[in-house]
Structures are given as structure tokens and as C-alpha cells.
C-alpha positions in Angstrom: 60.9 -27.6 -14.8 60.6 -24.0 -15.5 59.9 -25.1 -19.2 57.5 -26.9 -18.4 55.9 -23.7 -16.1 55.7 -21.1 -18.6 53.2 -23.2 -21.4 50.8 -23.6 -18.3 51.3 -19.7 -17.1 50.9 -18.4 -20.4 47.8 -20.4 -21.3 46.3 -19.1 -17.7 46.7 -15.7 -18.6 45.5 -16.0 -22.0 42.2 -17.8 -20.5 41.6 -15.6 -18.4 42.1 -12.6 -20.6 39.6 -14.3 -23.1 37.0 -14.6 -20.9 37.8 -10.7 -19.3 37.2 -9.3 -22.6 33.7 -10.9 -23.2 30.6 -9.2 -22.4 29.3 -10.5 -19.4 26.1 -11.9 -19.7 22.7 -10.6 -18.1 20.8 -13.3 -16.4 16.9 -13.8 -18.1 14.2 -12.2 -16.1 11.8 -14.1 -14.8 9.5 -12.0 -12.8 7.9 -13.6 -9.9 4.1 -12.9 -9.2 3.6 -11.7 -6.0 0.2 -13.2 -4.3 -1.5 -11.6 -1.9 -2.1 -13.1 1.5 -5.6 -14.3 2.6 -5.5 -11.7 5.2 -4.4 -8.7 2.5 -6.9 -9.8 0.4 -9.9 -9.4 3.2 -8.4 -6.1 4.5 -8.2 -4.6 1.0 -11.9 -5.4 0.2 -13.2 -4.1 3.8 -10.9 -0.7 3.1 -12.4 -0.5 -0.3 -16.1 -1.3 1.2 -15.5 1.4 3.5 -14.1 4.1 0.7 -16.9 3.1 -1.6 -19.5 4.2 0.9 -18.0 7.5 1.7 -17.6 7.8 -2.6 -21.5 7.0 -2.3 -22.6 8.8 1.3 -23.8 5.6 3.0 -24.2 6.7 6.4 -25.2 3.7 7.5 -22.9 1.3 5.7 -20.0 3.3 7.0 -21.7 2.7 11.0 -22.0 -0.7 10.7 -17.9 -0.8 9.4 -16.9 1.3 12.4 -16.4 0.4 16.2 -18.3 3.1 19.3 -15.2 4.6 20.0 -13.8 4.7 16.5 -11.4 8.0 16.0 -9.2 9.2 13.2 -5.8 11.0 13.9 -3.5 12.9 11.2 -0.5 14.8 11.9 -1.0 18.3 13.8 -4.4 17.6 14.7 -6.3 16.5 17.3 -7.9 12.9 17.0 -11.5 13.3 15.7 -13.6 11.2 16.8 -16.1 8.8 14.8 -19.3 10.8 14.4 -17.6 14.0 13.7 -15.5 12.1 10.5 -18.5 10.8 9.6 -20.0 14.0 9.0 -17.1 15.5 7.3 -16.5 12.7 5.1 -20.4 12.3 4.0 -21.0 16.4 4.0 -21.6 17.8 0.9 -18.5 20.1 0.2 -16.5 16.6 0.2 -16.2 14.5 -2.5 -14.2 11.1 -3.1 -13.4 10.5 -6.7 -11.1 7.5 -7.0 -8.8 5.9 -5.0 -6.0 3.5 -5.4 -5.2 1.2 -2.1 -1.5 -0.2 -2.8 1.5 -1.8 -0.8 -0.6 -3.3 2.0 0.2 -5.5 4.5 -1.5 -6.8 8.0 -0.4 -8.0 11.1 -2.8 -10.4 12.5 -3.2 -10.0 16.2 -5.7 -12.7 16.7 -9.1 -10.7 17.9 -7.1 -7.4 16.8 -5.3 -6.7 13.0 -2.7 -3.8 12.1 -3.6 -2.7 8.7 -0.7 -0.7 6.9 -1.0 0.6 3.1 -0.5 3.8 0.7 -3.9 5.4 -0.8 -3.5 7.2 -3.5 -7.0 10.1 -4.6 -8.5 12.1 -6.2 -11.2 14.2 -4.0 -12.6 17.5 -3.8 -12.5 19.4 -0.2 -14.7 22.7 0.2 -14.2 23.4 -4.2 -10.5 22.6 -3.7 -8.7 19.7 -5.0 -7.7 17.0 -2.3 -5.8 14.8 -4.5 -2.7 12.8 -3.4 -1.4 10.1 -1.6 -1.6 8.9 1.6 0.1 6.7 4.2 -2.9 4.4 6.3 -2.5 2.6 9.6 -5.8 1.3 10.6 -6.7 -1.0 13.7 -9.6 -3.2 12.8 -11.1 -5.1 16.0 -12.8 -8.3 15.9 -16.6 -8.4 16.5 -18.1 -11.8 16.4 -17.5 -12.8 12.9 -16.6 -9.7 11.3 -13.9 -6.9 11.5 -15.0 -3.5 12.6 -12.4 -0.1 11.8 -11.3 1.0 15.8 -9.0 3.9 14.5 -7.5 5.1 11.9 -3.9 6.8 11.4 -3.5 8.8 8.3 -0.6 11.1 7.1 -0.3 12.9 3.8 3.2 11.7 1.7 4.6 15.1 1.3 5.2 16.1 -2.6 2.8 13.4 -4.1 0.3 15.4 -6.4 -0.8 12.3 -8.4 -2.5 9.1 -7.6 -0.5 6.0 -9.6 -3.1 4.4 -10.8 -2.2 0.1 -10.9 -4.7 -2.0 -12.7 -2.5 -5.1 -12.2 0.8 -5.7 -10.2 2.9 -6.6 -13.1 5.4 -9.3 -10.9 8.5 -6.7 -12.0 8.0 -4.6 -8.7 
């Protein structure tokens, strides 16, 4: 019987110690394309509407985005409210050169959305570069059968110098 053990043991261990000493193999990508929901996608083009008309001073495009009562609060600061953004945003010593709006996502409250994403720029502040990227929580606020900006939450990601400019989302990320 014990004959009859060793033939089996020994071809085990030499099985197994031919497939140990191959390579192991790496599994094919196949990168998956991420689409955007319907809800990212009308966010994204209302936060691109409204950062095109501060790029092009459109006082009253920018109005007509915004609730009453909108305000903007950043870290350190005290909230400022709508009509004083508007006039630093659309004064002259400020200037929007591009932006990037990436990894956005909403949370769909009904009459009410949470809009979260990263904005990467390149703007101009008093003769001084403002470039860099930003974290963005905006509240949008249903109004009939548009979305109007309530307020805005926007903090500077500390030691990002340089907008990362993404034509396409490539599926790999």
C-alpha cells in the first residue's frame, strides 16, 4: 500500500512544483468606460455655464444662475455673500483663464442637489497668479424648471500648483 502511495506523492509534489516555478500570468486589461450619470452630466454643464460667465464678466448671466440669498464660504473666512462675489469675481483685477471641472458627483435631493467635484485653474488675482486646484461643494435649489446655485463651499487642495488638464477620461482611472 505504501508502494502504491509514493508514485501518487511524488507526482503531487512534482505538479505542483511545475506549476510554482511558472510565471504567473497577468490577467488582460479591459478598461471599463465610466459614464457619467444624467444628473453629473447637467451639473457639470450648469458649473461650466457659470465659470464661463465669470471667464467672460456676464453680470447678468451669472444673476440669473444664482439664488437671493446665494453666499460663498472658504476656509478662514467669513461667508461672502452673493453681490459682493459677484463683484470680486467680475472686477477687473480678476481673471479666469481655464478651468478643469473633474471627479464630480451629485446627490439628488429632489427640489434640492449636493454638487461635489475638484476644479482645477488658472486665474490671475490683483497681477498675481491664482492657479490651482480646488475642492467644490455647491447646493443648487430647484426653481420651477431650472436649478439655481444657493451656496457654494470652496477650499484650496493644499500643494497643487498645476491644473491636470483631462481632454477625455481614458476608462484606466
Amino acid at each position: 500500500m505504501l508502494a502504491r502511495c509514493i508514485p501518487c506523492l511524488l507526482g503531487g509534489v512534482i505538479l505542483t512544483w511545475t506549476v510554482a516555478a511558472q510565471e504567473p500570468v497577468v490577467p488582460t486589461l479591459t478598461p471599463t468606460i465610466i459614464t457619467a450619470t444624467k444628473q453629473v452630466t447637467l451639473f457639470t454643464g450648469l458649473e461650466k455655464q457659470i465659470l464661463q460667465a465669470v471667464q467672460k464678466k456676464d453680470k447678468a448671466g451669472l444673476e440669473a444662475m444664482l439664488t437671493e440669498d446665494f453666499e460663498i464660504a472658504m476656509p478662514h473666512a467669513d461667508a461672502v455673500a452673493g453681490e459682493d462675489w459677484l463683484d470680486s469675481v467680475l472686477a477687473k483685477d480678476f481673471t479666469l483663464r481655464t478651468f478643469v471641472i473633474s471627479q464630480m458627483s451629485v446627490v439628488d435631493l429632489g427640489d434640492y442637489a449636493v454638487v461635489k467635484y475638484e476644479r482645477g485653474q488658472q486665474a490671475t488675482l490683483k497681477g498675481k497668479a491664482y492657479d490651482g486646484e480646488f475642492f467644490v461643494v455647491d447646493l443648487w435649489k430647484k426653481s420651477g424648471d431650472s436649478w439655481k446655485l444657493a451656496n457654494r463651499y470652496v477650499a484650496k487642495i493644499p500643494g497643487v500648483a498645476n491644473i491636470k488638464a483631462k481632454a477625455r477620461p481614458t476608462g484606466k482611472e
